[in-house]
Kinemage of the C-alpha trace (Angstrom):
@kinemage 1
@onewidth
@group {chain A} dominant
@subgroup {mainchain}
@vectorlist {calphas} color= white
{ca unk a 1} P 18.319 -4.159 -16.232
{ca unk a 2} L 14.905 -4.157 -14.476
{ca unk a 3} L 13.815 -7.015 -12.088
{ca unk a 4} L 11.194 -8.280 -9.936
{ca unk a 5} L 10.880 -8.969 -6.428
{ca unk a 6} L 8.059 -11.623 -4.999
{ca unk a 7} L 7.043 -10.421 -1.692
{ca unk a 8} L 5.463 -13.716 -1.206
{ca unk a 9} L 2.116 -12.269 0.659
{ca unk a 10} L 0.991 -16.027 0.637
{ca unk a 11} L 3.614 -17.129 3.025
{ca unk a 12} L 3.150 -17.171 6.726
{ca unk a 13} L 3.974 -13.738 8.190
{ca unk a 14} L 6.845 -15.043 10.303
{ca unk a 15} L 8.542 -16.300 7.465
{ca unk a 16} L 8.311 -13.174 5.716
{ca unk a 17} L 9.882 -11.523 8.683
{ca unk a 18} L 12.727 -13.752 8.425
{ca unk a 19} L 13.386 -12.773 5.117
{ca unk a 20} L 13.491 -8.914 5.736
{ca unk a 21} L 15.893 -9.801 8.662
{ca unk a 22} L 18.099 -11.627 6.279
{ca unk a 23} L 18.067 -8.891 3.751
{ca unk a 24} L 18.940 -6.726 5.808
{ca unk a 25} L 22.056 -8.613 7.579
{ca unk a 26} L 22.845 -9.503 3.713
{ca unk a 27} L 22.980 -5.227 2.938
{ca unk a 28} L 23.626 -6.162 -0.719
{ca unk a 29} L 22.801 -4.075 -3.739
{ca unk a 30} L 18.852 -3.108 -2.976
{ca unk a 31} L 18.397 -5.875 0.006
{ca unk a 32} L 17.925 -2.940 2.393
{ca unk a 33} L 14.825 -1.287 0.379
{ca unk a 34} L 13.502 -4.488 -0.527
{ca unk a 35} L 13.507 -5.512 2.888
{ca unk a 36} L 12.255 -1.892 4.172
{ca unk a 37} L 9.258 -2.262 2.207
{ca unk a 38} L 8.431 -5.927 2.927
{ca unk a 39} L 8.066 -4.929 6.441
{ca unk a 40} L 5.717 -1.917 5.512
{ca unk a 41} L 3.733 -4.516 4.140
{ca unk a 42} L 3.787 -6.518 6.598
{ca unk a 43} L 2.476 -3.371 8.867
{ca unk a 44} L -0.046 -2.804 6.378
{ca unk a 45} L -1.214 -6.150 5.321
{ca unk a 46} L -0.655 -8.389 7.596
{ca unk a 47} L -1.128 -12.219 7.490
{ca unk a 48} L -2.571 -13.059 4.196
{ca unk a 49} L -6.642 -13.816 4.503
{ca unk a 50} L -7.580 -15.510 1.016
């Protein structure tokens, strides 16, 4: 099975940050990675600028 993940770029960064952290505390299935690369992201990207 193949799935998506939203990373959400329009929320406030904090938020976002949240999330990773509660990925990672979570550790299920591919919540590690997932969180991993929302907070490369974040270090790339930062806040969103539309």
């Amino acid at each position: 099975m193949r799935a998506k993940f939203k990373y959400d770029d329009h929320k406030p960064v904090e938020h976002r940050g949240t999330v990773a952290e509660r990925l990672t505390e979570r550790g299920q299935g591919l919540d590690v990675p997932t969180a991993r690369r929302q907070l490369r992201r974040l270090d790339r990207i930062g806040p969103w600028k539309s």
